[in-house]
C-alpha beads as a LAMMPS data file, in Angstrom:
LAMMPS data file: protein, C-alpha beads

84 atoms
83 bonds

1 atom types
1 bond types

-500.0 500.0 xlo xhi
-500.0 500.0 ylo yhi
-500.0 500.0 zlo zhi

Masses

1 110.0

Atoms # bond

1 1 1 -303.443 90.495 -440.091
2 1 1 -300.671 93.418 -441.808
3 1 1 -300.119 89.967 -444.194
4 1 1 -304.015 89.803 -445.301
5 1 1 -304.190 93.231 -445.721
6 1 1 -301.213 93.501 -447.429
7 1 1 -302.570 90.837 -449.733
8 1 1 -305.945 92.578 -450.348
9 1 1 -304.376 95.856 -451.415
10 1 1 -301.817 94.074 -453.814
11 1 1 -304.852 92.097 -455.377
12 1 1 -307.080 95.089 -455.677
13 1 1 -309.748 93.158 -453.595
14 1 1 -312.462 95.156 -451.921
15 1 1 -312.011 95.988 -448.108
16 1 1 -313.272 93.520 -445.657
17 1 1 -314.292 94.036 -442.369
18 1 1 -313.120 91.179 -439.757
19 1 1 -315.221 91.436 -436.573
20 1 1 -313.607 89.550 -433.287
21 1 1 -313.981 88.988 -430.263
22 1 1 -312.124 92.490 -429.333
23 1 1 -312.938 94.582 -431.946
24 1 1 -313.266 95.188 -435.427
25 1 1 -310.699 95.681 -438.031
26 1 1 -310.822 97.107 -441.874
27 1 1 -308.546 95.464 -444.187
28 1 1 -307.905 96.513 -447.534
29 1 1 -309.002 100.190 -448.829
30 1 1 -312.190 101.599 -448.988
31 1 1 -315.438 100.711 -447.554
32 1 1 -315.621 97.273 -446.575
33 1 1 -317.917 95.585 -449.219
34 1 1 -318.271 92.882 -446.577
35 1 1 -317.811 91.444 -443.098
36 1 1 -316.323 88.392 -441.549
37 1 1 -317.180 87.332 -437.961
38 1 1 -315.607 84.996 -435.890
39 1 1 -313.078 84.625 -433.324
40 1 1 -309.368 85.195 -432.834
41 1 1 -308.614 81.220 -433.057
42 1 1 -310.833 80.173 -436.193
43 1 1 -309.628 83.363 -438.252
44 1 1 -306.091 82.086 -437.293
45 1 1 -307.008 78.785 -438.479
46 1 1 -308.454 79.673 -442.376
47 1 1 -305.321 82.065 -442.391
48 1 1 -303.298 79.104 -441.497
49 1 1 -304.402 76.577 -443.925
50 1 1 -305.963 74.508 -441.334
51 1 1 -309.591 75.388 -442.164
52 1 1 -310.881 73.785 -445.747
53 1 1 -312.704 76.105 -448.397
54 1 1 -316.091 74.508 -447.434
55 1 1 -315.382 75.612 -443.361
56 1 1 -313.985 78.775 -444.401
57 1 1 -317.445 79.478 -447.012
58 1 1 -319.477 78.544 -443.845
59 1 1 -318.438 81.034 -441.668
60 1 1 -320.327 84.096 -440.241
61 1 1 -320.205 86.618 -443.661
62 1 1 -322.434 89.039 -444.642
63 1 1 -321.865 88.203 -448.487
64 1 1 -320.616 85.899 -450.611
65 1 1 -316.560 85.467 -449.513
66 1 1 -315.537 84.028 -453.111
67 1 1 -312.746 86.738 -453.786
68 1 1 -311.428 87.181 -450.504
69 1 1 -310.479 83.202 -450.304
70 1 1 -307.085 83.093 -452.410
71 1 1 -306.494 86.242 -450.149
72 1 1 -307.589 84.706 -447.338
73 1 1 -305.733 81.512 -447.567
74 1 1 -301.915 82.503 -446.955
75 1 1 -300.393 78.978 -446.475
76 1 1 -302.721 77.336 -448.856
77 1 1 -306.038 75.163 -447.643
78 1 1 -306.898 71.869 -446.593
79 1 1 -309.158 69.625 -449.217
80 1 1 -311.146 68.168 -446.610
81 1 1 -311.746 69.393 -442.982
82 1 1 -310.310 69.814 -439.771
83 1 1 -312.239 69.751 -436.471
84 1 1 -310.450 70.733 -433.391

Bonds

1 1 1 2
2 1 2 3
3 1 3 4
4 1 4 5
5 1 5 6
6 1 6 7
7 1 7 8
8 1 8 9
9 1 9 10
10 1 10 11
11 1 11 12
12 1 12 13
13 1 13 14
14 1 14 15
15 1 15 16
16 1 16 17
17 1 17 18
18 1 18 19
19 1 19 20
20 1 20 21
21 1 21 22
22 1 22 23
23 1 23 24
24 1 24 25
25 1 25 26
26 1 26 27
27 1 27 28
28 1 28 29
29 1 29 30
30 1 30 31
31 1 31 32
32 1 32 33
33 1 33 34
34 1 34 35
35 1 35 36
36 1 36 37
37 1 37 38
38 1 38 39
39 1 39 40
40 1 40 41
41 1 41 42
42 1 42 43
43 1 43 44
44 1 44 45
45 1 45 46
46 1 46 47
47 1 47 48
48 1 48 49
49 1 49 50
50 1 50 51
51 1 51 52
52 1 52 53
53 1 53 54
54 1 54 55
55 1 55 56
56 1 56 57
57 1 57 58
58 1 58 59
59 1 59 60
60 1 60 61
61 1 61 62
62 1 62 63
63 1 63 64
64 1 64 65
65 1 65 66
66 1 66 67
67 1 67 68
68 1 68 69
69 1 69 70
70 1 70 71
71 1 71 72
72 1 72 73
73 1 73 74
74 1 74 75
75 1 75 76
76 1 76 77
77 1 77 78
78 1 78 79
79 1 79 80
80 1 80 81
81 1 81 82
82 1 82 83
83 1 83 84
């Protein structure tokens, strides 16, 4: 996760919270102007490129995750999705 929140701070995104299974985590600076929750495996999937934008947009946030995808994404996306 130092990689994403590397990447947030470089792009001057807002912070995001990322709720797992073991805690939460603030990346970014500032107060989190959203949250992400979901587990340890399906973060490690959107981070990986294995999630599309569609499966990443339907996950558990709080607002509207637009910004945070290019972030997000840090080997790229899938066009169409992956079930595993």
């Amino acid at each position: 996760m130092q990689e994403l929140d590397k990447r947030l701070r470089e792009q001057h995104l807002p912070a995001l919270r990322i709720t797992l299974e073991h805690g939460d985590r603030i990346l970014g600076e500032g107060e989190p102007s959203a949250t992400l929750r979901t587990s340890s495996f399906e973060l490690m999937r959107a981070i990986g490129g294995r999630r599309s934008e569609s499966q990443i947009r339907s996950m558990d946030w709080d607002a509207d995750p637009t910004r945070w995808l290019p972030a997000l994404r840090l080997f790229g996306g899938r066009e169409t999705a992956l079930v595993e």
